[in-house]
Structures are given as structure tokens and as C-alpha cells.
Backbone bond lengths (Angstrom), bond angles and torsions (degrees), N, CA, C in turn:
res aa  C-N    CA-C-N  psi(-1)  N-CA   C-N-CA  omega(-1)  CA-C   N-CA-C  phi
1 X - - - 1.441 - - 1.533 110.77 -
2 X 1.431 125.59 -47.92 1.350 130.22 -155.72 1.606 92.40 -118.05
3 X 1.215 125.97 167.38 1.430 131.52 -161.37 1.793 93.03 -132.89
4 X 0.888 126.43 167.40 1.643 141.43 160.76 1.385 106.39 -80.88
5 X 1.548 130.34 -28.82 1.394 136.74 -173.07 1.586 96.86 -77.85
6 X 1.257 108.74 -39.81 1.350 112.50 -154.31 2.041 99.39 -87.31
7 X 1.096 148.25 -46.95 1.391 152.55 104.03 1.277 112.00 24.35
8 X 1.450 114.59 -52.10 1.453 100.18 179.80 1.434 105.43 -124.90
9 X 1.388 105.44 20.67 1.835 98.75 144.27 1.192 124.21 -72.69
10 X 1.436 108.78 -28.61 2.116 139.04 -164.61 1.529 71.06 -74.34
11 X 0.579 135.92 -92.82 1.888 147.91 -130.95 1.473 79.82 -65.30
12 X 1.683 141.50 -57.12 1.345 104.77 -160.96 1.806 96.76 -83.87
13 X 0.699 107.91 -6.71 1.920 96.89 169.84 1.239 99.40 -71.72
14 X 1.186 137.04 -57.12 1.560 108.57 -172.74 1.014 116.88 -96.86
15 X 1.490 134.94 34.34 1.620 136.14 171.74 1.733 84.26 -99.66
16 X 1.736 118.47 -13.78 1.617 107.76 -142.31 1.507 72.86 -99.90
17 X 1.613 143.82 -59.57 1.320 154.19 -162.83 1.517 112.27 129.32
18 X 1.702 120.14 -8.36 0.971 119.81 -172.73 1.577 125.23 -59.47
19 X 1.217 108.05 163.03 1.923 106.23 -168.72 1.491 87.48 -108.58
20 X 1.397 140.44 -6.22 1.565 130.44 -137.30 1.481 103.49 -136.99
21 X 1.596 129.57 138.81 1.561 130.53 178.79 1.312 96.76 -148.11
22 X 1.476 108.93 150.02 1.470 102.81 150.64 1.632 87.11 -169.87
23 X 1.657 79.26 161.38 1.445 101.82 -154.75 1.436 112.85 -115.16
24 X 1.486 143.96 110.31 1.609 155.42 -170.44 1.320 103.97 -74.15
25 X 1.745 108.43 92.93 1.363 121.90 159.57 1.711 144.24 -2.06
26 X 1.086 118.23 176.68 1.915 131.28 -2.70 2.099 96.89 -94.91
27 X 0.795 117.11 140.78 1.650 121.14 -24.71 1.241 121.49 -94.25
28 X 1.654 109.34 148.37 1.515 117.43 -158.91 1.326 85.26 -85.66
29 X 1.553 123.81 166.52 1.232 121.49 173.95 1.770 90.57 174.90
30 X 1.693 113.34 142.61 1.382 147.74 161.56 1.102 138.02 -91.05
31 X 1.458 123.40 140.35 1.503 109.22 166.71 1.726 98.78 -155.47
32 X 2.132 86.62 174.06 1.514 72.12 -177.20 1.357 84.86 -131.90
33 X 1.186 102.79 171.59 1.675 108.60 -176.82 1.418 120.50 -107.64
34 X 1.238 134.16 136.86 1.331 112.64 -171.72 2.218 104.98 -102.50
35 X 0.926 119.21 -19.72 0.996 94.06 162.56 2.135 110.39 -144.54
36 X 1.169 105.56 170.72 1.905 106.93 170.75 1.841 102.64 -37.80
37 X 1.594 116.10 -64.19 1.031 105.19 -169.28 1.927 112.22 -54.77
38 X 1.359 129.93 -48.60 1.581 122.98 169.13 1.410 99.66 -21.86
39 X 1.480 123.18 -76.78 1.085 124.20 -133.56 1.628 89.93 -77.64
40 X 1.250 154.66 -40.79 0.996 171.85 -80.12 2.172 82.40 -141.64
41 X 0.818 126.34 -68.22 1.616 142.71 -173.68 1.670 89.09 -70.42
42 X 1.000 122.47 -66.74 1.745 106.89 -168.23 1.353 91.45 -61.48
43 X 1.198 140.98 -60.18 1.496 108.18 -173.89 1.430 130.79 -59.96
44 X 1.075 116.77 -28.01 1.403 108.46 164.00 1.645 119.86 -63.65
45 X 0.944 107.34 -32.17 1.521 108.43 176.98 1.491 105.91 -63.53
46 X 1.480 115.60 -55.97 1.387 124.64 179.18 1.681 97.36 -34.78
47 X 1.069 100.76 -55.44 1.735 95.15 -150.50 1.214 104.89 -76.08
48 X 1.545 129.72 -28.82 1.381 132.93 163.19 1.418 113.63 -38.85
49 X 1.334 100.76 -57.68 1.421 112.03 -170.55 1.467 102.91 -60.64
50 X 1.057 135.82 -78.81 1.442 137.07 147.14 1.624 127.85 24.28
51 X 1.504 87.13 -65.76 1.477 115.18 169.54 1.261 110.81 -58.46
52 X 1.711 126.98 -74.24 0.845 120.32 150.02 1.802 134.90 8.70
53 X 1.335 100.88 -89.38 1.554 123.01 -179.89 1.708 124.28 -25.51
54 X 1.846 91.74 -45.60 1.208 123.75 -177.17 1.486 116.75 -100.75
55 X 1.430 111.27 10.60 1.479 114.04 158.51 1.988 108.69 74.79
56 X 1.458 103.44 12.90 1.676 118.32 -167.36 1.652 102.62 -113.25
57 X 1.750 121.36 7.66 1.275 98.22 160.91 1.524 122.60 -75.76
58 X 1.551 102.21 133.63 1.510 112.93 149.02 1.298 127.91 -79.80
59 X 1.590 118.75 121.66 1.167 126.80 172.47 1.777 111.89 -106.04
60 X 1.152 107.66 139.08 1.770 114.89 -178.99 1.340 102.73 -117.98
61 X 1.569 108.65 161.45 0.976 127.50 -165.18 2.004 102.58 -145.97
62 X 1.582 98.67 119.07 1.534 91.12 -178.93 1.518 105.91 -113.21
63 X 1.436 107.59 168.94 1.268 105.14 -160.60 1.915 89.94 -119.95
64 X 1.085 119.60 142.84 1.931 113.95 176.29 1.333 90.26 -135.13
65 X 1.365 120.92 173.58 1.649 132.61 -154.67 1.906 91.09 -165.77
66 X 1.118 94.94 118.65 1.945 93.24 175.59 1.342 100.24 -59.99
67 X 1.595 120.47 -40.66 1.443 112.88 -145.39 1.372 107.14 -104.39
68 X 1.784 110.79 -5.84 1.846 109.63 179.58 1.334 100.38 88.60
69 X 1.249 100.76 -177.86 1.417 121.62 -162.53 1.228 103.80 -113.25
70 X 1.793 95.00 137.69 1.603 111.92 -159.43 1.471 128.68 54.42
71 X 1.569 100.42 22.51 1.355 76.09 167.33 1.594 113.30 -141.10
């Protein structure tokens, strides 16, 4: 779905301040962002997804205890 080219277009749009992307097909397609945090969440997703694709997501697992440790 998501490209590595396309990932670090996001990253230079918001290293640049820009609100605006679009992407040269098929299929071509734009968007605009309305604030740092938007763009900030689609890239992480991007790259998840990404991750994904390529069989390189890490998934974690935490462990919590009501009562703490050692006791």
C-alpha cells in the first residue's frame, strides 16, 4: 500500500512545515493536512503499515501486576 518514497516525502513535508502532498499515480492522489499532529499519525500508520508488508512489524507485549513487585 505505502511506499518508502512516499514515508519520506511525509517526513520532508513536515521537517518543510507544509500542510499539502500529493502523490503521481495511478493512483495519483492529494491531501492536505489540517494540523502537525494529522500528519504526525498518518505517518506512523504509513510506516506500520509498511512494516507490516515486509513482514518487520514489532509487536510488544507488557506485563502490569496490581500488587508490584515482590510483593
Amino acid at each position: 500500500m505505502w511506499t518508502q518514497k512516499q514515508i519520506d516525502d511525509l517526513r520532508a513535508l513536515i521537517a518543510s512545515g507544509a500542510q499539502t502532498v500529493s502523490y503521481q499515480g495511478p493512483p495519483g492522489r492529494s491531501f492536505t493536512c489540517h494540523s502537525l499532529k494529522e500528519m504526525q499519525a498518518l505517518l506512523a500508520t504509513m510506516v506500520a503499515d509498511l512494516a507490516r508488508q515486509q513482514g518487520t512489524h514489532k509487536s510488544y507485549r507488557l506485563a502490569s501486576s496490581r500488587k508490584g513487585f515482590g510483593t
